[in-house]
N, CA, C and O atoms as a GROMACS GRO file, in nm:
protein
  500
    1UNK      N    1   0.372   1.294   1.419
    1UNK     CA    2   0.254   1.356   1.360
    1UNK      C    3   0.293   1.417   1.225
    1UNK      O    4   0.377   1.506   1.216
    2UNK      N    5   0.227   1.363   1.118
    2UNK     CA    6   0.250   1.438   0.962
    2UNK      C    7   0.133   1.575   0.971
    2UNK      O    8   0.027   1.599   1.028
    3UNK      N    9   0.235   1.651   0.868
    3UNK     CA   10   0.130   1.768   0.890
    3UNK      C   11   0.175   1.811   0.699
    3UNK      O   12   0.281   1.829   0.638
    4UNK      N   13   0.004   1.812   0.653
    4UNK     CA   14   0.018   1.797   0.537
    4UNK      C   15  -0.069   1.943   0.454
    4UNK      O   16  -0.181   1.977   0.492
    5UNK      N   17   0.005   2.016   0.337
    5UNK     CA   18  -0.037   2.147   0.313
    5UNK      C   19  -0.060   2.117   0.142
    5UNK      O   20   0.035   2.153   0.073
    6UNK      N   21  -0.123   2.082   0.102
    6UNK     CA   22  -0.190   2.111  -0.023
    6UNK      C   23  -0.187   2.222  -0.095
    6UNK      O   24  -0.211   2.320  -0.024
    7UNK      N   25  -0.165   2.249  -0.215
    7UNK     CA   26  -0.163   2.389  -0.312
    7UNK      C   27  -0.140   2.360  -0.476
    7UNK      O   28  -0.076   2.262  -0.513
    8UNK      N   29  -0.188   2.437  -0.550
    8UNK     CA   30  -0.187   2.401  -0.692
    8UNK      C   31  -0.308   2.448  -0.770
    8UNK      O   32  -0.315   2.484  -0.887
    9UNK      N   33  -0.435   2.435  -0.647
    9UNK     CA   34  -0.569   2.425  -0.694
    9UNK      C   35  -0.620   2.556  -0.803
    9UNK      O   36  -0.538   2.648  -0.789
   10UNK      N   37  -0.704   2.586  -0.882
   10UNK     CA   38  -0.766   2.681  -0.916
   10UNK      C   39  -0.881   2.670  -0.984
   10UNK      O   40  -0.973   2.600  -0.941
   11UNK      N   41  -0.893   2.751  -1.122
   11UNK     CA   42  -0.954   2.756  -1.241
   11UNK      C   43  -0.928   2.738  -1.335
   11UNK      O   44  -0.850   2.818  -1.388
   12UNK      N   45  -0.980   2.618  -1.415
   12UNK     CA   46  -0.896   2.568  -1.546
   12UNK      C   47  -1.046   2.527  -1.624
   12UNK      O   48  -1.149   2.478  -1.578
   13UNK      N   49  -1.009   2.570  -1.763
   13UNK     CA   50  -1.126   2.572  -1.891
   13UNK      C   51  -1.133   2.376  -1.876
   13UNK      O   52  -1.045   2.296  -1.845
   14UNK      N   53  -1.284   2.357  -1.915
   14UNK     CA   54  -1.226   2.186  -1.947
   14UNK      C   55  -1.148   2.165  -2.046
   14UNK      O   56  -1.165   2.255  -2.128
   15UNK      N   57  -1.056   2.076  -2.087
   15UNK     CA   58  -0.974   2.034  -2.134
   15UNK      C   59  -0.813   2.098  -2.096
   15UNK      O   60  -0.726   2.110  -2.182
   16UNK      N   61  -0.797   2.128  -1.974
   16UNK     CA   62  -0.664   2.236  -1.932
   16UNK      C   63  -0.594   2.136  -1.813
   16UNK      O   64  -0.633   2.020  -1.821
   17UNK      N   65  -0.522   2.157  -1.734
   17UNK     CA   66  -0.451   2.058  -1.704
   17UNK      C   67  -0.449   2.122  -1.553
   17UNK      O   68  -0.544   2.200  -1.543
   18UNK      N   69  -0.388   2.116  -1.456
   18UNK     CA   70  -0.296   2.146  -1.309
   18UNK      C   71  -0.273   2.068  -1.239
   18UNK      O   72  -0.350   1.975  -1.214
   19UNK      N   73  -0.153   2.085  -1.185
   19UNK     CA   74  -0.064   2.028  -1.083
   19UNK      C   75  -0.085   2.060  -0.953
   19UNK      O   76  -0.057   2.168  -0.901
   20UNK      N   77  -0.139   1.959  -0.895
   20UNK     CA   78  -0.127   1.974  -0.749
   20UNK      C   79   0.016   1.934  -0.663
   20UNK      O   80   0.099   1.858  -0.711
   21UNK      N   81   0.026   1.985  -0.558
   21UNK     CA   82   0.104   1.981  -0.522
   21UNK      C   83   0.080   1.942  -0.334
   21UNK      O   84   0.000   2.014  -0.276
   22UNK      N   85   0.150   1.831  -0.252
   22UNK     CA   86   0.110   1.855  -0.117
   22UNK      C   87   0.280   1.807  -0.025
   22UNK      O   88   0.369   1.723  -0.035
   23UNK      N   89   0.246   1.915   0.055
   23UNK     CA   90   0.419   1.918   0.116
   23UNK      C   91   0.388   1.878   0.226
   23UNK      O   92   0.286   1.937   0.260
   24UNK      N   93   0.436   1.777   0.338
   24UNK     CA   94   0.444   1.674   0.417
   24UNK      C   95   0.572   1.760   0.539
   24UNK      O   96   0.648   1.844   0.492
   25UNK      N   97   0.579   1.719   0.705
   25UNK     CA   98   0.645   1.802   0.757
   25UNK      C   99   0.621   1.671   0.832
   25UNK      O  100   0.525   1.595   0.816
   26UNK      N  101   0.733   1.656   0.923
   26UNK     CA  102   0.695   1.534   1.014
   26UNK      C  103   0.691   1.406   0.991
   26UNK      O  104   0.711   1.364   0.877
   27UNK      N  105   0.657   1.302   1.126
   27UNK     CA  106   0.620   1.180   1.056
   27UNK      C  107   0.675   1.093   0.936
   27UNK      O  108   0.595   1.029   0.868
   28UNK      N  109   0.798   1.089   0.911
   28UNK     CA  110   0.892   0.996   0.861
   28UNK      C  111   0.763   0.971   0.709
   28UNK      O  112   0.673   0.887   0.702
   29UNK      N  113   0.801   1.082   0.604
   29UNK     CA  114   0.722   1.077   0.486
   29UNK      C  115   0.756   1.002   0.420
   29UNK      O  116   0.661   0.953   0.360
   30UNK      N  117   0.857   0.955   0.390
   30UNK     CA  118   0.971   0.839   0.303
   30UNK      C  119   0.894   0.713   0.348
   30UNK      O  120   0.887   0.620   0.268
   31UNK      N  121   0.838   0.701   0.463
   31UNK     CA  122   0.765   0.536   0.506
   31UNK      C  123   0.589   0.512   0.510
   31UNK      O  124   0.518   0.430   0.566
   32UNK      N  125   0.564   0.629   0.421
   32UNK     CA  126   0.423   0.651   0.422
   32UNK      C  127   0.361   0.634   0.308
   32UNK      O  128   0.388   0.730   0.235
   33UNK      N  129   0.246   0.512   0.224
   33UNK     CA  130   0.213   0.563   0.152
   33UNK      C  131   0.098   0.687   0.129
   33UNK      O  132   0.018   0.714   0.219
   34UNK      N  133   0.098   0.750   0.018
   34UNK     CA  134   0.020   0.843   0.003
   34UNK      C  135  -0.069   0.869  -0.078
   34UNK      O  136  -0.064   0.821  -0.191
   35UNK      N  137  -0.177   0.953  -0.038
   35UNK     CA  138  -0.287   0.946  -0.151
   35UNK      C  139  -0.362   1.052  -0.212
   35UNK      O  140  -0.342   1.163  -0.162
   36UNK      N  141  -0.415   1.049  -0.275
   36UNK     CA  142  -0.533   1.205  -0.320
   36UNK      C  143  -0.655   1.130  -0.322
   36UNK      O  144  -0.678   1.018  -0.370
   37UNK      N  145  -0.739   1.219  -0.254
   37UNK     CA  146  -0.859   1.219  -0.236
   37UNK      C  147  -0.939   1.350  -0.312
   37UNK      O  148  -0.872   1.445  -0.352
   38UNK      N  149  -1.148   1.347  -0.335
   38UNK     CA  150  -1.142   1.487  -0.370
   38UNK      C  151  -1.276   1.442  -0.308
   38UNK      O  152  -1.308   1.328  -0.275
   39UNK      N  153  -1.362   1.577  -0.297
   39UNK     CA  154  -1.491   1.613  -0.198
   39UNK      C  155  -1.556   1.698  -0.323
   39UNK      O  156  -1.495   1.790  -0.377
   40UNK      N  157  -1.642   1.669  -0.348
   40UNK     CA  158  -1.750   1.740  -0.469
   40UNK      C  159  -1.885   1.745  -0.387
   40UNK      O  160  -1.934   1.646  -0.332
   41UNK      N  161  -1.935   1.866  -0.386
   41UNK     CA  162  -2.077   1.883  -0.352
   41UNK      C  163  -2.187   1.768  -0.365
   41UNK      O  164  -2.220   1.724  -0.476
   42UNK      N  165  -2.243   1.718  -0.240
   42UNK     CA  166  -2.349   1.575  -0.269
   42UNK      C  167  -2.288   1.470  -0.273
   42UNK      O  168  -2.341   1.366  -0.310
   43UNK      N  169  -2.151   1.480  -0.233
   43UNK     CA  170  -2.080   1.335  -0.275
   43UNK      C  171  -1.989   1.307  -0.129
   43UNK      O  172  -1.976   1.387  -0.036
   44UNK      N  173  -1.945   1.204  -0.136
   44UNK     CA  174  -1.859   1.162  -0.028
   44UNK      C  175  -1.714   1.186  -0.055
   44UNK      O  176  -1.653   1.203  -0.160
   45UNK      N  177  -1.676   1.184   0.071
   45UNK     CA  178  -1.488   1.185   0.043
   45UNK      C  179  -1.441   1.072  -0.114
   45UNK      O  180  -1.469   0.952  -0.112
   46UNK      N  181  -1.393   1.115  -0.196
   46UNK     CA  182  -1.370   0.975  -0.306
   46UNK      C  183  -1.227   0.992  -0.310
   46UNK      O  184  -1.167   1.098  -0.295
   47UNK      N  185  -1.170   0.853  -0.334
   47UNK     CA  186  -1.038   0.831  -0.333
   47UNK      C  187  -1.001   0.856  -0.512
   47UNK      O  188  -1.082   0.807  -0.590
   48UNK      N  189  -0.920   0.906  -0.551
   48UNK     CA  190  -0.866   1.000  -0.670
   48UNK      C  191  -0.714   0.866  -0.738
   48UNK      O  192  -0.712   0.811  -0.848
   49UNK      N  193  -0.603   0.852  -0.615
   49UNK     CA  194  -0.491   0.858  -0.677
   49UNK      C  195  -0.472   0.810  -0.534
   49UNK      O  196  -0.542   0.853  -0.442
   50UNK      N  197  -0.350   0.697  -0.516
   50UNK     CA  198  -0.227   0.677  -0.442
   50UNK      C  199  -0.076   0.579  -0.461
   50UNK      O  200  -0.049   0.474  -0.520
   51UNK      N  201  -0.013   0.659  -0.393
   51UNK     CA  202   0.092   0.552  -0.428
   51UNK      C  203   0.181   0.558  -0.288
   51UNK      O  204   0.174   0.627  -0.187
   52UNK      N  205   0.285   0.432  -0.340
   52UNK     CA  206   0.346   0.361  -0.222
   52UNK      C  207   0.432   0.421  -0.161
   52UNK      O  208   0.460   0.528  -0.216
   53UNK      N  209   0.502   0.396  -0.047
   53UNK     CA  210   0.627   0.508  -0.003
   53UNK      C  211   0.750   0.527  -0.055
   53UNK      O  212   0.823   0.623  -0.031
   54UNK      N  213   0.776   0.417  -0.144
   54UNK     CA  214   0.876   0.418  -0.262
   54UNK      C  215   0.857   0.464  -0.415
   54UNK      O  216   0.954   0.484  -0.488
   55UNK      N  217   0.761   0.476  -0.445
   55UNK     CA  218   0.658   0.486  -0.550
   55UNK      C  219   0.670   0.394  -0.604
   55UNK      O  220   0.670   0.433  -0.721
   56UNK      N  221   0.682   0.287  -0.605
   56UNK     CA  222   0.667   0.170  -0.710
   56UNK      C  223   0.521   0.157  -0.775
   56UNK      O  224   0.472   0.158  -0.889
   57UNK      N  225   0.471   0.144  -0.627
   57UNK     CA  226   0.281   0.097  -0.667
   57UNK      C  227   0.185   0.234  -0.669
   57UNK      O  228   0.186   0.331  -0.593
   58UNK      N  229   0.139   0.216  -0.735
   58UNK     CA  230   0.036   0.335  -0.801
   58UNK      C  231  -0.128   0.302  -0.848
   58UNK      O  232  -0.151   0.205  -0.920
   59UNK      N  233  -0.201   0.363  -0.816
   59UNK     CA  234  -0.351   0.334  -0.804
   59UNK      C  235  -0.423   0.430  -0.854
   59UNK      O  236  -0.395   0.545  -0.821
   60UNK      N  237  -0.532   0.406  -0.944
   60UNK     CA  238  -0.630   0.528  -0.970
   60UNK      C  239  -0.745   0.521  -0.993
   60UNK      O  240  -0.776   0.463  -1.097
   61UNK      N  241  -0.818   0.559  -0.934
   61UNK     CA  242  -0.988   0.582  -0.953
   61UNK      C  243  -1.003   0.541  -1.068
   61UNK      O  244  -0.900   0.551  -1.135
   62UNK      N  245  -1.111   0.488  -1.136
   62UNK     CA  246  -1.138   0.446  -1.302
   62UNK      C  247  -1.163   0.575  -1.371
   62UNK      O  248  -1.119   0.576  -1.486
   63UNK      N  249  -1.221   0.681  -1.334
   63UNK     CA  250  -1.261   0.804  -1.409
   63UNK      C  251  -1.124   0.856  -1.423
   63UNK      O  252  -1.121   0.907  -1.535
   64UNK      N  253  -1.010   0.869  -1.368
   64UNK     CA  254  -0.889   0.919  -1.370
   64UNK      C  255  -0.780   0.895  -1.439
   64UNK      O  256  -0.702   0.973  -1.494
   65UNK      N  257  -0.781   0.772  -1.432
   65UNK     CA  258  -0.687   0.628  -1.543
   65UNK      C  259  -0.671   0.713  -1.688
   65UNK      O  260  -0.756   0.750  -1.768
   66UNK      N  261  -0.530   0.726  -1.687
   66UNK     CA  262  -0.494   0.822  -1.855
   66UNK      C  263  -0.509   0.963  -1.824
   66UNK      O  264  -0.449   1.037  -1.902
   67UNK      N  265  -0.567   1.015  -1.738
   67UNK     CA  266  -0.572   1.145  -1.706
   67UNK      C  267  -0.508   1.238  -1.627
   67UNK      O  268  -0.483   1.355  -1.654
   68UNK      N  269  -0.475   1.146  -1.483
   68UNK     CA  270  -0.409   1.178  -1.377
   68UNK      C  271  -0.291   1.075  -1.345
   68UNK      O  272  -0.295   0.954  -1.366
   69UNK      N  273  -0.193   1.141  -1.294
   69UNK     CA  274  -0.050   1.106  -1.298
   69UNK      C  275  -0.022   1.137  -1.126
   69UNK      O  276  -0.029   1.256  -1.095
   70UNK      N  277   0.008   1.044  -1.019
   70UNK     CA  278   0.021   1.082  -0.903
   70UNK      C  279   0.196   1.039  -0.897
   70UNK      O  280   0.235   0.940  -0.960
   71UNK      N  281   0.290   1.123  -0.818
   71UNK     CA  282   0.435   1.106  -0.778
   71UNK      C  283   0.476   1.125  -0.717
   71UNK      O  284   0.532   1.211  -0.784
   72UNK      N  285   0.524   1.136  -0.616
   72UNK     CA  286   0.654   1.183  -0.536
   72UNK      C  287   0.783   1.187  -0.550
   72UNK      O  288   0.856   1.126  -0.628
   73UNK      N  289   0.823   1.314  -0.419
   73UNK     CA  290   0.969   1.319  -0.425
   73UNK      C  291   0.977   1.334  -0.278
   73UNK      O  292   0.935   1.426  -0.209
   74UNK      N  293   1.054   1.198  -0.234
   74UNK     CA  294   1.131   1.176  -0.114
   74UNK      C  295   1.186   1.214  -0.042
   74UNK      O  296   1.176   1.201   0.080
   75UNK      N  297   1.289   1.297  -0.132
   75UNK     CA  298   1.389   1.408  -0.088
   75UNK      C  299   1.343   1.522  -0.025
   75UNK      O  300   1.383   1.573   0.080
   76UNK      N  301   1.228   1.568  -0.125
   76UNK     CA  302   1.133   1.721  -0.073
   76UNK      C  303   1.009   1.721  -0.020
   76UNK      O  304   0.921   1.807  -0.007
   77UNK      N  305   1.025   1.553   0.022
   77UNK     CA  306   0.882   1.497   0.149
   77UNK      C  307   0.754   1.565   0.049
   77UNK      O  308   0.657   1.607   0.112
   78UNK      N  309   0.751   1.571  -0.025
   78UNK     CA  310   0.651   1.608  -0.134
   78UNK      C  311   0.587   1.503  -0.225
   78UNK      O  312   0.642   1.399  -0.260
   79UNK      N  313   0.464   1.544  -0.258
   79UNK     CA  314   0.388   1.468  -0.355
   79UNK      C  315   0.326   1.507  -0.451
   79UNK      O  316   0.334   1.630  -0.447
   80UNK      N  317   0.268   1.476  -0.536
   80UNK     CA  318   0.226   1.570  -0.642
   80UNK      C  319   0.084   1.490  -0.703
   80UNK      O  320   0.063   1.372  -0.672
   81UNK      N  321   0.008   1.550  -0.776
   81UNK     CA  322  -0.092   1.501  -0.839
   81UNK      C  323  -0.133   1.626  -0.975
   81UNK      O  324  -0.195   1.732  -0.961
   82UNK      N  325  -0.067   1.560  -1.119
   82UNK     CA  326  -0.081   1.622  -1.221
   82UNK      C  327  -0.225   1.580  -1.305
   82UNK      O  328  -0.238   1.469  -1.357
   83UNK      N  329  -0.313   1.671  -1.308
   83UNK     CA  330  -0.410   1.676  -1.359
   83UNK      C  331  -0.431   1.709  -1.507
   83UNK      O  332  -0.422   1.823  -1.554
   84UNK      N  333  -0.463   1.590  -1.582
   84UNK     CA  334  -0.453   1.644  -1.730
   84UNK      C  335  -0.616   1.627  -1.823
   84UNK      O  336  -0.656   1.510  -1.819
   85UNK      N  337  -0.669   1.681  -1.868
   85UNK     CA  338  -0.785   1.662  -1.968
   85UNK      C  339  -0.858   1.709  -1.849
   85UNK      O  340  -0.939   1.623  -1.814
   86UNK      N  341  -0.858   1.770  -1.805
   86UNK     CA  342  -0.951   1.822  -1.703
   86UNK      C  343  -1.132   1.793  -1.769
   86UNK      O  344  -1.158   1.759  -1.884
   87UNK      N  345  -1.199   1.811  -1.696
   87UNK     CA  346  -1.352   1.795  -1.739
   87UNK      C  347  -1.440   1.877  -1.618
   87UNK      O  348  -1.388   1.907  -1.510
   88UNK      N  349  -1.536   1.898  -1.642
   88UNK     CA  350  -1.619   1.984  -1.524
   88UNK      C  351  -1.685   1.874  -1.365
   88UNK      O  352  -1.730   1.895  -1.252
   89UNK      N  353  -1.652   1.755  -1.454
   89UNK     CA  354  -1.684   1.670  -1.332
   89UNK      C  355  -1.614   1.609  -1.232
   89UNK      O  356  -1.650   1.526  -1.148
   90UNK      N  357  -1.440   1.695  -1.265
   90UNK     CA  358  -1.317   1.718  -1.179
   90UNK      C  359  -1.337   1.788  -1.087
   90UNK      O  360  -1.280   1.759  -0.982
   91UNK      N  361  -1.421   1.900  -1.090
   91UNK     CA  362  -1.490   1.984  -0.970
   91UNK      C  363  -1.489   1.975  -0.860
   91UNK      O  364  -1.597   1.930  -0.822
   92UNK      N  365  -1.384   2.006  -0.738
   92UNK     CA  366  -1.408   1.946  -0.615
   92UNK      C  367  -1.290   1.965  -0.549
   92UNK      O  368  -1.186   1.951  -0.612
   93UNK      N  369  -1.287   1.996  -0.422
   93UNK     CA  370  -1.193   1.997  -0.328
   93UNK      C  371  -1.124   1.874  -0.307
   93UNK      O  372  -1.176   1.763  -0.313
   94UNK      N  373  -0.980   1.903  -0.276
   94UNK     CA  374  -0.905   1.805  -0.347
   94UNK      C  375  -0.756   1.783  -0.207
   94UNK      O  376  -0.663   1.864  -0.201
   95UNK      N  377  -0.766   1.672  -0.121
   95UNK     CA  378  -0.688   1.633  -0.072
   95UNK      C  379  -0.582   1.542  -0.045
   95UNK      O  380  -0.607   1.423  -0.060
   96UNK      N  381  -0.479   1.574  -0.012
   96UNK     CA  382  -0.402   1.476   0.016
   96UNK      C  383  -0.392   1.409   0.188
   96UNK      O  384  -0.399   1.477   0.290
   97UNK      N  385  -0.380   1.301   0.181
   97UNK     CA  386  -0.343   1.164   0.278
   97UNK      C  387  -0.244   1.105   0.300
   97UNK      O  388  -0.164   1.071   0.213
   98UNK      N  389  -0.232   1.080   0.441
   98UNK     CA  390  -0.113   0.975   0.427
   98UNK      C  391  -0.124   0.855   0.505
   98UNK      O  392  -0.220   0.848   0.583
   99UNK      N  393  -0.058   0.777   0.499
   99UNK     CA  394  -0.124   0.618   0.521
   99UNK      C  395  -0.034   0.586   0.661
   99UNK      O  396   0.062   0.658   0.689
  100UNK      N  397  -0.070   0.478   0.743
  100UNK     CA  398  -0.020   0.468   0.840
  100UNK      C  399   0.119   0.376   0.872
  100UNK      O  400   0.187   0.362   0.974
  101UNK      N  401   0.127   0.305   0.703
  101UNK     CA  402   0.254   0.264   0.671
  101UNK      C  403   0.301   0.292   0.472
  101UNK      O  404   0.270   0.383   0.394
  102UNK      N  405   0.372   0.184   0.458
  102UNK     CA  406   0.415   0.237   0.356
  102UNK      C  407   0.293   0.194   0.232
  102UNK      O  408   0.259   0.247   0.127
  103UNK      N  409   0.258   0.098   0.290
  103UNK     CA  410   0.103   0.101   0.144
  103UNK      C  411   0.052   0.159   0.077
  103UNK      O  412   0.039   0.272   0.123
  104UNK      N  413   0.001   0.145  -0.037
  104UNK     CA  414  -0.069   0.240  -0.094
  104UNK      C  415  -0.207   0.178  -0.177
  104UNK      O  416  -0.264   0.229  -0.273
  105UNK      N  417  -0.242   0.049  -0.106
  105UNK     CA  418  -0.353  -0.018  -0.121
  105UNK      C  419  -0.507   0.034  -0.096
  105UNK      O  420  -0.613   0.008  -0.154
  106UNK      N  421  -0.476   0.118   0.013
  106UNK     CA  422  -0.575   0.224   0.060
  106UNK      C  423  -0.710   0.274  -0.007
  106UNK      O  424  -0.676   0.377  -0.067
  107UNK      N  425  -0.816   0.258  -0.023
  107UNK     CA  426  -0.909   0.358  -0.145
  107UNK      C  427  -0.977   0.435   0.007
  107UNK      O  428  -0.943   0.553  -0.002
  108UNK      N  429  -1.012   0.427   0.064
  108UNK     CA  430  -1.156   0.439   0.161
  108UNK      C  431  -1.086   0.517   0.285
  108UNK      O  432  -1.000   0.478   0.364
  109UNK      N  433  -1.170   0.668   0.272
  109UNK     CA  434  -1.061   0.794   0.373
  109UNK      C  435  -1.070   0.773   0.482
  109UNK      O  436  -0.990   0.830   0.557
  110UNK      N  437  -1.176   0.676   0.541
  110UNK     CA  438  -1.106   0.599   0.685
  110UNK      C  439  -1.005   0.556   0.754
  110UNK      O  440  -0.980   0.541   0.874
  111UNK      N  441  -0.920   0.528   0.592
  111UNK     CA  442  -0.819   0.446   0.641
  111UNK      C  443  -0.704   0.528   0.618
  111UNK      O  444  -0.599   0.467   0.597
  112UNK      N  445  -0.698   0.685   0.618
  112UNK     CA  446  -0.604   0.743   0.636
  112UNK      C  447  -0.585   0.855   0.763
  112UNK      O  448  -0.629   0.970   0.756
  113UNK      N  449  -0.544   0.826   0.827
  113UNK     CA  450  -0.503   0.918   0.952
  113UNK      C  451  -0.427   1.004   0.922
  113UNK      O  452  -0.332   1.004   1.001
  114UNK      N  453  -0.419   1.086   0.841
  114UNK     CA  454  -0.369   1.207   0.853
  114UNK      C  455  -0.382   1.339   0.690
  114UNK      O  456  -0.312   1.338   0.588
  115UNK      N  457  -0.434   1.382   0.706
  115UNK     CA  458  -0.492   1.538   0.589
  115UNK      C  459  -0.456   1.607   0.604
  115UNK      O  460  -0.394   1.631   0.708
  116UNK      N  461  -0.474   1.702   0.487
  116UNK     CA  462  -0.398   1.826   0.489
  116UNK      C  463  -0.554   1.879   0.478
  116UNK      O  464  -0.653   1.805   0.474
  117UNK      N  465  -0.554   2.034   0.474
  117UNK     CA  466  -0.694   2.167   0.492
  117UNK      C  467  -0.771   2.131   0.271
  117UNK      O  468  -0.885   2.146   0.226
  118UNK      N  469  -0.644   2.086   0.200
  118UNK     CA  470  -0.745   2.088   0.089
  118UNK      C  471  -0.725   2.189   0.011
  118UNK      O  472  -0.694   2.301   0.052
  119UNK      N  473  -0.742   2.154  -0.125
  119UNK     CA  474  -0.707   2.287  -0.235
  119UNK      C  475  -0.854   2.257  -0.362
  119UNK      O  476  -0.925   2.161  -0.394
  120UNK      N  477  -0.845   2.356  -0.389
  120UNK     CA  478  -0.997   2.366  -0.496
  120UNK      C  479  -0.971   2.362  -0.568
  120UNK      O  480  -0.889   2.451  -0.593
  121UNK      N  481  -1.003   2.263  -0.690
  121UNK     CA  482  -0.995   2.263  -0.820
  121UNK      C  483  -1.109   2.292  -0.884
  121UNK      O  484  -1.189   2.203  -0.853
  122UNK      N  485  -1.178   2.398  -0.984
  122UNK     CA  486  -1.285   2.423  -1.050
  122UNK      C  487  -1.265   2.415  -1.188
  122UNK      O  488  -1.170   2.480  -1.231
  123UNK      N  489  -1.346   2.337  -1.286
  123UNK     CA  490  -1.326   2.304  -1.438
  123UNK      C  491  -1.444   2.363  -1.500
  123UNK      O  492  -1.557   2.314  -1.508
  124UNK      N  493  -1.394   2.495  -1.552
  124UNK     CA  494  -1.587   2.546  -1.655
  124UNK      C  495  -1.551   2.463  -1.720
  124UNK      O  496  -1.455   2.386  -1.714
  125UNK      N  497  -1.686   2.487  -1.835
  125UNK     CA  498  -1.738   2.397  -1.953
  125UNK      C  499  -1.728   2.498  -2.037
  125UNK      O  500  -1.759   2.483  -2.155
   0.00000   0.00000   0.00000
């Protein structure tokens, strides 16, 4: 069983940046790919960012592409998701996933069995 804790989230002006951060416990994290997801008011779970259990392969939402930077570190069963050019339509609770192998083909939060509680990111204008 992965057990996954999210943190980083806050308040950032648009155009400001943050780093998320989600720490992984369990569940052989090195063989998992992983992902970010985010939850915005009126909207559905949307897939953000993932990558593979090696990081080779890397994926990103089209609104995100040039903006957001997803990585890991193996060693510290950790993952990260650096948020840059922020905009107000970044707005939204913001999770990490992990996949049930090492893939990171994944978009659709069905297909991840396992979350962390979620961190808030808010962007004024």
């Amino acid at each position: 069983q992965v057990q996954l804790v999210e943190s980083g989230g806050g308040l950032v002006q648009a155009g400001g940046s943050l780093k998320l951060s989600c720490t992984a416990s369990g569940g052989a994290f090195s063989a998992r790919g992983m992902a970010w997801f985010r939850l915005a008011p009126g909207r559905a779970r949307d897939f953000v960012a993932s990558i593979s259990c090696a990081g080779g392969d890397k994926y990103y939402e089209d609104s995100v592409k040039g903006r957001f930077t997803v990585s890991r570190d193996n060693a510290r069963n950790m993952v990260y998701l650096q948020l840059d050019r922020l905009n107000p339509e970044d707005t939204a609770k913001y999770y990490c996933a992990a996949a049930p192998d090492c893939s990171a083909s994944r978009k659709f939060a069905f297909q991840y069995n396992h979350w962390g509680q979620g961190t808030q990111v808010t962007v004024s204008s």
